[in-house]
Structures are given as structure tokens and as C-alpha cells.
C-alpha distance (Angstrom), angle and dihedral (degrees) to the residues before:
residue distance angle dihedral
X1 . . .
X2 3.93 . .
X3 3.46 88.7 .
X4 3.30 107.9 51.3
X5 3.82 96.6 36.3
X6 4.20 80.1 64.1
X7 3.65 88.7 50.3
X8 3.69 98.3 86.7
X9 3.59 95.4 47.9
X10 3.77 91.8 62.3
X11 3.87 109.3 81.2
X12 3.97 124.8 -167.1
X13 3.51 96.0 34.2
X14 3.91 139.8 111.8
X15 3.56 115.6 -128.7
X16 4.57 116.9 -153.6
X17 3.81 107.4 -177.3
X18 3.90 114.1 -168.3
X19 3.59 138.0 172.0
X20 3.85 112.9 -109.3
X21 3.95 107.8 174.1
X22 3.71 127.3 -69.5
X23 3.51 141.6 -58.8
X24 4.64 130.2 -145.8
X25 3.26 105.6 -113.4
X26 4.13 118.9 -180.0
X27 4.01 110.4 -155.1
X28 3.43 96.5 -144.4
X29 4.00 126.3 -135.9
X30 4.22 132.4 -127.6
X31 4.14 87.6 -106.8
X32 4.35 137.0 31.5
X33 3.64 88.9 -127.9
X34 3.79 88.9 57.5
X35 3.32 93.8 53.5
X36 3.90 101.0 46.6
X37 3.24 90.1 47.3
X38 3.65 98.3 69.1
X39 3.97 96.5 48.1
X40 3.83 113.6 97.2
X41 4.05 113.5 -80.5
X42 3.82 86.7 -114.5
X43 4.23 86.7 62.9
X44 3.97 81.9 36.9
X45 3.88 89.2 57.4
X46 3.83 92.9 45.9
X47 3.61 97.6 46.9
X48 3.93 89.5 54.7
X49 3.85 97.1 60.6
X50 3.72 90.4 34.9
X51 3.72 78.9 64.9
X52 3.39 97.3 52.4
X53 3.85 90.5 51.9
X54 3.55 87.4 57.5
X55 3.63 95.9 63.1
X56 3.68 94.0 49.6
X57 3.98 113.7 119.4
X58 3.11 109.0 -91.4
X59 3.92 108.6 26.6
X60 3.89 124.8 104.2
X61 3.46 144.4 165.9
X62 3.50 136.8 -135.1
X63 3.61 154.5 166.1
X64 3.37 123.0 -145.2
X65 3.47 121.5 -123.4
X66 3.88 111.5 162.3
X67 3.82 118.9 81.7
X68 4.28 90.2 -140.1
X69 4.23 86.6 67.4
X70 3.87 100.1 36.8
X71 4.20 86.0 83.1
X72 3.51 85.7 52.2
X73 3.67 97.8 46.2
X74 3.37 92.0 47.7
X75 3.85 95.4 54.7
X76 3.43 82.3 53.6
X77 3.84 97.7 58.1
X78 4.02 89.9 42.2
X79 3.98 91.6 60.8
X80 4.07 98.6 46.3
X81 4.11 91.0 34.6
X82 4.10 84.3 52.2
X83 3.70 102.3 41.9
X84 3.60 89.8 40.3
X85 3.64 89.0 60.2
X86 3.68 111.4 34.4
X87 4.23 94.4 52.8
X88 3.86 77.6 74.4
X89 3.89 92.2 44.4
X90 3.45 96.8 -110.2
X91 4.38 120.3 130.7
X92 3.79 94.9 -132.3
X93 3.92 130.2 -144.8
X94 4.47 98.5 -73.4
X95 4.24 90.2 46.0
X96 4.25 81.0 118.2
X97 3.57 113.4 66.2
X98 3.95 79.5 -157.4
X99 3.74 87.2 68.8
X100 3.44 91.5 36.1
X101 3.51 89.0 63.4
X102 3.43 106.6 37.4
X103 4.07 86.9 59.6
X104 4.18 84.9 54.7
X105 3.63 85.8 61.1
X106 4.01 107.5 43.3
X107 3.79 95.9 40.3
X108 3.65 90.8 66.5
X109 3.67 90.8 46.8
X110 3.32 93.7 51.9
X111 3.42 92.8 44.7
X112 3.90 85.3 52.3
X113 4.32 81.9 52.5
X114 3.71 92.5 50.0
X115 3.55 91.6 -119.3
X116 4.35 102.1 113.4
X117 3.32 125.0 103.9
X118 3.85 104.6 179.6
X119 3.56 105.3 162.4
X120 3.94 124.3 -167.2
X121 3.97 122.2 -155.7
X122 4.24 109.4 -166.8
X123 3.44 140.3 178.1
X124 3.30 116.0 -154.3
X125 3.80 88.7 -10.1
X126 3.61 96.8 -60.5
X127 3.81 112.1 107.7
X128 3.72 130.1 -105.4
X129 3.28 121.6 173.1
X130 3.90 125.7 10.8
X131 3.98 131.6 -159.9
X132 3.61 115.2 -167.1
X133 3.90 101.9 -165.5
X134 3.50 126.9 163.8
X135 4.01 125.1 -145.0
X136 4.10 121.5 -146.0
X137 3.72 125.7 156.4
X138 3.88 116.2 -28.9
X139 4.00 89.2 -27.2
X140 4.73 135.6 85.1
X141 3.73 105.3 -155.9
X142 3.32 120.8 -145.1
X143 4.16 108.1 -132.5
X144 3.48 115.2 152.6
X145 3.42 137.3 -16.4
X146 4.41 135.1 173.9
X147 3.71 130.0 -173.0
X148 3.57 142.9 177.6
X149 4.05 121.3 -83.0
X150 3.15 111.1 168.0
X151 4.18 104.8 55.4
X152 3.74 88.4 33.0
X153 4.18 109.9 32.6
X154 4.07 91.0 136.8
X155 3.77 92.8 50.5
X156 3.83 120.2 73.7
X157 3.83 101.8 -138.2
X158 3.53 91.0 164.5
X159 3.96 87.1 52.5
X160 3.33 82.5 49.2
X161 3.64 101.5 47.6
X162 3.80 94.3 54.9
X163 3.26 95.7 54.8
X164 3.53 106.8 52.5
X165 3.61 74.3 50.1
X166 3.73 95.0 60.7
X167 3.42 91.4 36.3
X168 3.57 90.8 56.0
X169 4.21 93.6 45.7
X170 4.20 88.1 47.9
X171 4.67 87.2 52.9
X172 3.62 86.9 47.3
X173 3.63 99.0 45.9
X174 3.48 111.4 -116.4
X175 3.83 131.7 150.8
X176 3.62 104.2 -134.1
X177 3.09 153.5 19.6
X178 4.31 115.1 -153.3
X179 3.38 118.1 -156.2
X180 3.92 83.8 -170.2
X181 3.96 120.9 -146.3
X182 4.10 121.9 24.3
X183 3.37 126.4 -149.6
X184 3.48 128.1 178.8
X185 3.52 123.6 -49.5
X186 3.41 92.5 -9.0
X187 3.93 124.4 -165.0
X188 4.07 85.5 -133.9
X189 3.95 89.5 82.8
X190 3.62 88.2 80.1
X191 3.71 93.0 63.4
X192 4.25 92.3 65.6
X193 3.98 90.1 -99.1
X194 3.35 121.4 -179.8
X195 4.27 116.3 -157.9
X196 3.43 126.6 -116.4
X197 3.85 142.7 175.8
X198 3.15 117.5 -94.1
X199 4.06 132.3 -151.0
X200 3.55 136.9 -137.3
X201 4.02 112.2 -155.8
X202 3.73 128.1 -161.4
X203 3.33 131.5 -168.7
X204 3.76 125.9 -162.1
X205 3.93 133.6 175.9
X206 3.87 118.5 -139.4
X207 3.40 94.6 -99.2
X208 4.28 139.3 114.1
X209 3.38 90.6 -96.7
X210 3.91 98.3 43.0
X211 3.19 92.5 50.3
X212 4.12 95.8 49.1
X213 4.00 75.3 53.2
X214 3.58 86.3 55.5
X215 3.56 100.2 56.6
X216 3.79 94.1 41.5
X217 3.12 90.2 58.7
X218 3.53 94.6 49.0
X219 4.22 90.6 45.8
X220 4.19 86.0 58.6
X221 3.68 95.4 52.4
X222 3.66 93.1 54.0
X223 3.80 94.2 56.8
């Protein structure tokens, strides 16, 4: 939906939409207690003490909302998403410092837009588990998120960070909640997804390269 409401703005260009796979998307209800609900009573039992872990002294949650603390947030995120991921050997999402830095710029521009939803979990002060969502039209997408394993292993924060999410999208009104690309068996199920297609959009400028682009592209989707 971002995408493709930006589409028209962009002149000069040649726009190939494809479906790549399929995305978890969570139509969202008019109330939170609707919504958890209809998850399976094992969810239903989880989201009850994760409930009472969030009124333990000391833990708050908060979304950010002020461009000066959305560098810091984000530094956050990058250290819980990363050691999350490489314990199991894996490079995680911010390994490029490119990336890294690209995210440092659009968040606050988004933020600027309206559209972030970075979301900070701490103990004490010192931060958790992260959700970095962003908000466009009736829909939150879920983009990236880290949390802490190590102090917390028996506690779900990233249970528990979706669903203040989703609990946040249902008070404001919004439609849905996507979960964005499926794979396998994923553990997004649990959250009352429902699958959907999924697009891959490319744009390419009249030009030698764009069109060798063009036929690349082309080339792949005939294997």
C-alpha cells in the first residue's frame, strides 16, 4: 500500500508488479478483547502473564515520538536485533552500516510523516525489546523488531511487543495489522493471520541500464 500509493508521484519510470509469495496479515477487530479472544487459549494463557510482567516495577512501554530519541532508539533495536541473531550464527538485518544508516535517516522522516511506530520496552529504563513498525493508510507494518534473550528467555517480549502493537493499531482504529512476508511454518500463525499475496515492485528509468534491468528481470521470471 505505501508503495504503490508513492508510485504515481514518481514520473519517468517503468513500473513491473509481480507476485512473490505471501504475506500474515491480522484483520483487526473494533475492541483488544475481541481480538484476544479469538487466538488459541494457549496464546490466551501467554498473553495473561505477559501482562502481569508488564506491571512489574520497573517495566514500561513506549513509543517514541520525538525525532532527538529515534537515533537512540534505533541503536537500541540494532544491538538486541544483532545479538539476537548472531548467538544462532546468523548476520542479522543492521550487519551493513550502509543499511544501518539509511534506517537513521528514514525513521525520522517518517516520523516527521506520522507514519513510525518505534516502540521501546525497558526495564529499569534500559530497553528490551523494540518494534519498529511503520503506519500508512488504515494499516501498522510490522518491519523489524529485536529483544533481549538472555535476561528474559522465559518471557516472550517479542509476544509481547506485537501485541501492544496490535493493541495499539485496534485503539487507534486501524484495519490491520501486516506481519509482512511468510515463510514456512511461520510463528505469525499464532497471531490469527490470515495469508495474502504478496508483490514485488520494480522501478526502472528509461535509460540503457534500466532497460538491461528490464530484461533481466524478464530472463528470471522465465526460469
Amino acid at each position: 500500500q505505501l508503495t504503490s500509493s508513492l508510485i504515481p508521484l514518481l514520473r519517468d519510470v517503468t513500473v513491473n508488479k509481480k507476485v512473490c509469495g505471501h504475506r500474515y496479515r491480522v484483520t483487526l477487530p473494533d475492541t483488544v478483547d475481541q481480538y484476544r479472544n479469538g487466538l488459541a487459549r494457549r496464546m490466551q494463557r501467554r498473553i495473561r502473564r505477559l501482562d502481569k510482567f508488564s506491571e512489574s516495577p520497573g517495566i514500561s512501554t513506549a513509543i517514541v515520538e520525538d525525532a532527538d530519541t529515534v537515533a537512540t532508539a534505533l541503536a537500541e533495536l540494532r544491538v538486541l536485533h544483532q545479538s539476537r541473531w548472531q548467538q544462532v550464527g546468523k548476520p542479522g538485518a543492521f550487519s551493513s552500516s550502509r543499511f544501518s544508516r539509511f534506517h537513521d535517516k528514514v525513521a525520522v522522516s517518517f516520523l516527521r510523516e506520522g507514519w513510525l511506530q518505534l516502540q521501546r520496552v525497558s526495564d529499569q529504563g534500559k530497553a528490551i525489546a523494540i518494534n519498529y513498525n511503520i503506519r500508512f493508510g488504515n494499516t501498522e507494518y510490522y518491519y523489524q523488531s529485536g529483544f533481549n534473550i538472555d535476561g528474559y528467555r522465559n518471557q516472550s517480549l517479542g509476544v509481547m511487543a506485537h501485541m501492544n502493537a496490535i493493541g495499539g493499531a485496534i485503539d487507534d482504529g486501524l484495519d490491520y495489522y501486516d506481519f509482512m512476508h511468510a515463510v514456512g511454518d511461520s510463528y505469525k500463525h499464532q497471531y490469527q493471520c490470515l495469508l495474502t499475496e504478496l508483490e514485488d515492485i520494480t522501478l526502472t528509468r528509461p535509460t540503457f541500464t534500466g532497460h538491461v534491468l528490464q530484461l533481466v528481470d524478464r530472463m528470471r521470471d522465465g526460469l
